[in-house]
C-alpha positions in Angstrom: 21.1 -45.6 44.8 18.8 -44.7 42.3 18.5 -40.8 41.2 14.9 -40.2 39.7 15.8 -37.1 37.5 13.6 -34.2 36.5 13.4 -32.6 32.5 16.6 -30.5 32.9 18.5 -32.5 35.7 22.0 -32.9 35.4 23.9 -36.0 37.0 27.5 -36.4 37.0 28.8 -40.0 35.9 31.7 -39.9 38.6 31.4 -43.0 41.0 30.9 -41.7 44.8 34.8 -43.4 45.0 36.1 -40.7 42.9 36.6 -43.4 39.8 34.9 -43.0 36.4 31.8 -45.0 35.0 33.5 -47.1 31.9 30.2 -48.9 30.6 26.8 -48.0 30.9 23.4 -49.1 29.5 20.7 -46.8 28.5 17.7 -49.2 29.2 14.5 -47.7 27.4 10.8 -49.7 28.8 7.0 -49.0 28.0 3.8 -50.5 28.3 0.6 -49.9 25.8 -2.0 -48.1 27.6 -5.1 -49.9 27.7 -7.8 -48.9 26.5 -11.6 -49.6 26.9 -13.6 -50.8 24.1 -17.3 -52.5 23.9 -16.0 -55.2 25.1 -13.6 -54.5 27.5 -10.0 -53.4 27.7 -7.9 -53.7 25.1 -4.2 -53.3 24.4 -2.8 -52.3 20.7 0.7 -53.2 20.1 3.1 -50.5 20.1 6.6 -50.3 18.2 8.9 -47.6 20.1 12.6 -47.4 19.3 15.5 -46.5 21.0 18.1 -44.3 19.2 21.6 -42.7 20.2 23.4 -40.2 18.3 26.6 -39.4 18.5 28.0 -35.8 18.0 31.4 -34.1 17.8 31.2 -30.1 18.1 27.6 -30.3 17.4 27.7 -32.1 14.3 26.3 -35.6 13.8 28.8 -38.1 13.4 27.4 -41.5 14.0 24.1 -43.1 14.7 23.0 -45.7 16.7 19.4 -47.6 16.2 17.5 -50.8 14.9 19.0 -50.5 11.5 22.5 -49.3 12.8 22.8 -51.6 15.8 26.8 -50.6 16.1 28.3 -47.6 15.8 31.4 -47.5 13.7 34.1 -47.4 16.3 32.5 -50.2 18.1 31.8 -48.1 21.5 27.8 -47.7 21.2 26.0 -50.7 20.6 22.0 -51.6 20.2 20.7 -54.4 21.8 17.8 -55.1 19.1 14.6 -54.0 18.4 11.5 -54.7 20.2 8.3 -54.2 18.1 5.8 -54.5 21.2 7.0 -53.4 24.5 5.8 -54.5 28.2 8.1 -57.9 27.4 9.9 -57.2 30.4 7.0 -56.3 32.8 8.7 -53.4 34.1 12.1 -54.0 32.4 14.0 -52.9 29.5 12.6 -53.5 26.1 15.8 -51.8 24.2 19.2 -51.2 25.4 22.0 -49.0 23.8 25.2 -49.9 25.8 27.6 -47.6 25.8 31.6 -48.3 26.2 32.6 -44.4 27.4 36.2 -45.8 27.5 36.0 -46.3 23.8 34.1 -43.1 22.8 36.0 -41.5 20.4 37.8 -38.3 22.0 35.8 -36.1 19.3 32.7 -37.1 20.5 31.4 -35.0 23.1 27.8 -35.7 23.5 25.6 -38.8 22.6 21.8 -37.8 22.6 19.5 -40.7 23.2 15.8 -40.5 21.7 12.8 -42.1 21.3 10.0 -42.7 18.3 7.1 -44.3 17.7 8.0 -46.2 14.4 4.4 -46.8 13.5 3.5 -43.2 14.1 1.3 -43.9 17.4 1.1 -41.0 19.4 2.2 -41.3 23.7 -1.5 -41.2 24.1 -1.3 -44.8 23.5 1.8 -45.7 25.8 2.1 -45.8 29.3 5.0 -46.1 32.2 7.6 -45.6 29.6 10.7 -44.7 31.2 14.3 -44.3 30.2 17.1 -45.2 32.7 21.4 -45.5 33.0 22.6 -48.4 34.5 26.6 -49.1 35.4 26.9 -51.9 33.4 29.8 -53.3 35.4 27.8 -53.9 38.4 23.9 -53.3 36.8 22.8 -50.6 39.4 20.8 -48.2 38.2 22.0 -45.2 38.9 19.5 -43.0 37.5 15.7 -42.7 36.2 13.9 -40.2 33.9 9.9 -41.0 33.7 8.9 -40.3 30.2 6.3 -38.2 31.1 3.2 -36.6 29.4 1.4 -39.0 27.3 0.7 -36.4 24.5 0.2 -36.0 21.3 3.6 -36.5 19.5 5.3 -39.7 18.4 8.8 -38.9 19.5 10.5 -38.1 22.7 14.3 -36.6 23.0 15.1 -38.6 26.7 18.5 -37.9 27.6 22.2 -37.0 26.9 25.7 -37.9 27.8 28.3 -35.1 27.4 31.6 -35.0 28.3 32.0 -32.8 31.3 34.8 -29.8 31.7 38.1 -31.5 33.1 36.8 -34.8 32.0 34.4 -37.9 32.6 31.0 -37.6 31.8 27.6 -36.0 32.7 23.8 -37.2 31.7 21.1 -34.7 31.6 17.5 -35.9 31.5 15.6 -33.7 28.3 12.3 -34.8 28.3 11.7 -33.0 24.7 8.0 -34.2 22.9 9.1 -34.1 19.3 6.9 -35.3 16.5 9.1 -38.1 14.2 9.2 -42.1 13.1 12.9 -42.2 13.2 16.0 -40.3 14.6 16.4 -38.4 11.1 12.8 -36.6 11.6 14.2 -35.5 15.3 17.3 -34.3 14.3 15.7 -30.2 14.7 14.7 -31.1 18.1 18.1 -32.9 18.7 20.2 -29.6 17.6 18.3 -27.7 20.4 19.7 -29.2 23.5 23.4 -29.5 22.0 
């Protein structure tokens, strides 16, 4: 069953069995909004990507993102970069999979953003969403609508923390930041850590 989270929301990753989630997929989607011209509706291409950085008592320690599609250990890993969005009607356009068996046990929080490469503001995007799916099985388990449709290129989505006494948590941010790549975020990123 599908959570749709608010900004703020906080989910535990424990399985309604009592077991642990051991791989899970951050699945980012969008659509360009359309927009009317003298000659109809018209679409621009629009090139968001999907970042995850990877944090050990609040410092950065890794990255994961179109030009670091692995992190260094192995456990986070990009799918690839998609430079138009809407391919999968609905779908995911980027993934960042995530092996939390794997995680280094110094990494206590991976924050998952999201940029406009080419600078485009969220004026120009529409149903963007990010969601976690158990990649074991592929249910989603939860949903954050990337709300707004303002004026900044950059969103901060979501995070995965390691929760007191173990296993792991995800809280929906929902942070508008202005950036074309993680590095131009990482202000807004120290904020929610």
């Amino acid at each position: 069953m599908t959570v749709n989270m608010t900004k703020g929301q906080a989910i535990s990753l424990t399985k309604a069995d009592g077991g642990t989630l051991t791989a899970v997929r951050m699945g980012l989607g969008w659509q360009a909004a359309k927009r009317r011209g003298l000659f109809g509706s018209r679409t621009r291409e629009i090139d968001l990507d999907a970042s995850a950085v990877l944090f050990a008592e609040q410092q950065p320690v890794d990255v994961v993102f179109f030009r670091h599609l692995v992190s260094d250990d192995g456990s986070v890993r990009h799918t690839g970069d998609n430079l138009v969005g809407g391919v999968g009607q609905g779908g995911d356009d980027e993934s960042i999979l995530v092996d939390l068996q794997r995680v280094p046990v110094h990494v206590d929080q991976i924050v998952f953003t999201v940029n406009s490469f080419t600078g485009q503001t969220f004026l120009e995007v529409e149903n963007a969403f990010c969601r976690l799916v158990d990649e074991t099985n592929g249910q989603e388990l939860a949903r954050y609508t990337l709300t707004g449709g303002g004026q900044y290129t950059a969103q901060i989505m979501a995070k995965v923390h390691r929760a007191a006494g173990g296993g792991w948590t995800m809280t929906a941010l929902g942070d508008p930041a202005n950036g074309r790549t993680f590095q131009d975020l990482m202000p807004s990123i120290v904020r929610h850590l």
